[in-house]
C-alpha positions as CSV (number, residue, x, y, z in Angstrom):
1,X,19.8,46.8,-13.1
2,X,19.6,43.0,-12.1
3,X,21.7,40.5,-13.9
4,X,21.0,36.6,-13.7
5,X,23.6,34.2,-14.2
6,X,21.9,32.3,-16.7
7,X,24.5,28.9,-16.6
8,X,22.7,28.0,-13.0
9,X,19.3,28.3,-14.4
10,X,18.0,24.8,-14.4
11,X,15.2,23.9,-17.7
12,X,11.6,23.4,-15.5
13,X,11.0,20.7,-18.6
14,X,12.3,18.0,-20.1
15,X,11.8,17.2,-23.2
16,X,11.8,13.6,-24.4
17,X,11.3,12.3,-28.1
18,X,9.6,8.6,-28.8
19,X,8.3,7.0,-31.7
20,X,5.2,5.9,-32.6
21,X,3.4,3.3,-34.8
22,X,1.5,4.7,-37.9
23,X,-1.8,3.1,-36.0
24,X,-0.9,4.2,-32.3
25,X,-0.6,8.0,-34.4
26,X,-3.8,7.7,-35.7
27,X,-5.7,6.7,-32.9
28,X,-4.1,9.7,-30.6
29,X,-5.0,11.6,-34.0
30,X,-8.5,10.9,-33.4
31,X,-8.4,11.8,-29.5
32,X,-7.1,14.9,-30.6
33,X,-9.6,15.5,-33.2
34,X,-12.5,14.4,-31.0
35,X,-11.4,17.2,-28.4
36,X,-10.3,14.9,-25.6
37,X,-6.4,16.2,-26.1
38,X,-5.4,19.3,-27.4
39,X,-1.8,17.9,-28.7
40,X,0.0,14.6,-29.0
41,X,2.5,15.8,-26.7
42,X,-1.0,16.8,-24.2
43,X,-1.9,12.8,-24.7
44,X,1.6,11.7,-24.0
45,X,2.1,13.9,-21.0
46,X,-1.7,13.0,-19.5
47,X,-0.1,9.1,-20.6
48,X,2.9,9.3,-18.4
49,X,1.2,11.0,-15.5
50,X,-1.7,8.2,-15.4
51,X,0.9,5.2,-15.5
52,X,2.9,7.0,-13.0
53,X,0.2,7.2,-10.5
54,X,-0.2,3.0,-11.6
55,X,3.1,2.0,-10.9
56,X,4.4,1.8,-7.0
57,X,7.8,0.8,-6.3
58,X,8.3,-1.0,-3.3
59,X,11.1,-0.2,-1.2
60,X,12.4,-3.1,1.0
61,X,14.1,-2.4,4.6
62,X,16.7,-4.8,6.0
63,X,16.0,-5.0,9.2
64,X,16.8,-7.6,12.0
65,X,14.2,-10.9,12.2
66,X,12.8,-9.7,15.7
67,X,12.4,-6.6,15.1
68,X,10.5,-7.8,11.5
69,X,8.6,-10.2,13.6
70,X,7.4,-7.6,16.0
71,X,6.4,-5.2,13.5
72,X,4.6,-7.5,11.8
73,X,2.6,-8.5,15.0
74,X,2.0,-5.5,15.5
75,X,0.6,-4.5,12.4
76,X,-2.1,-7.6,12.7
77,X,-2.9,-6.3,16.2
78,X,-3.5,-2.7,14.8
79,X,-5.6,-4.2,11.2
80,X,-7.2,-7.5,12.5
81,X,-6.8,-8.9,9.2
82,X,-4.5,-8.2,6.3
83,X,-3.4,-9.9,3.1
84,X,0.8,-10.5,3.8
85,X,1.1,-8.9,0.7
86,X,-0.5,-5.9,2.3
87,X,1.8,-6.3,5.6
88,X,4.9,-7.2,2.7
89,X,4.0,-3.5,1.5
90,X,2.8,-1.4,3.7
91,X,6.2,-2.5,6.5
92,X,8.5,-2.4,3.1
93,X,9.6,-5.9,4.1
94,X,10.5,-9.2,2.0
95,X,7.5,-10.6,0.8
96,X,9.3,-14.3,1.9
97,X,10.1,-12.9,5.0
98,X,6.3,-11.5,5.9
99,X,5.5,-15.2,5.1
100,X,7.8,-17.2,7.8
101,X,7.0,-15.1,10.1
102,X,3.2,-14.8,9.5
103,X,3.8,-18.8,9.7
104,X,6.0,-18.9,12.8
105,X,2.9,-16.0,14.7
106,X,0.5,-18.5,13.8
107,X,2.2,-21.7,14.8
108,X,2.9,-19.9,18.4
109,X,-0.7,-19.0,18.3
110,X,-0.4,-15.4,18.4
111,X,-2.5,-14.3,15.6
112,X,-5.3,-16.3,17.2
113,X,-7.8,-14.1,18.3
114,X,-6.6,-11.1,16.5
């Protein structure tokens, strides 16, 4: 005979409650009815994971200003070209900061030829 403790079992779910406008209702009435969801709480969960996979947040590093400035070199050398928003993200570093340094490569010439 096995017994489980069932106070540390943790809920795999979560379940969340939200309102909705009697026109928002009726158009996810008419997805349902149309076959493209089989529930409201299908459309809401398919809802959540779509604008989950939209929305990236950007984690910033605080790192010292050489180190930053050779990253970012770095990352020109290995990409040729890049947007500094691109650098901003994909280094998780200050936006501004990408920017002055991007500046201060250029001004020393560095990026030339890159």
């Amino acid at each position: 005979m096995t017994f489980v403790n069932h106070k540390n079992l943790k809920p795999t779910a979560k379940t969340v409650g939200t309102k909705l406008t009697p026109r928002e209702f009726e158009e996810v009435s008419e997805l349902i009815d149309n076959g493209l969801y089989l529930s409201v709480s299908d459309f809401i969960r398919e809802s959540i994971r779509d604008k989950l996979k939209a929305t990236k947040v950007i984690k910033l590093r605080d790192i010292d200003y050489s180190i930053a400035k050779k990253e970012v070199l770095g990352y020109y050398r290995n990409y040729n070209e890049a947007y500094d928003y691109e650098v901003s993200e994909d280094l998780e570093l200050d936006y501004k900061l990408v920017r002055q340094i991007t500046e201060e490569l250029e001004q020393e010439g560095r990026l030339q030829g890159i």
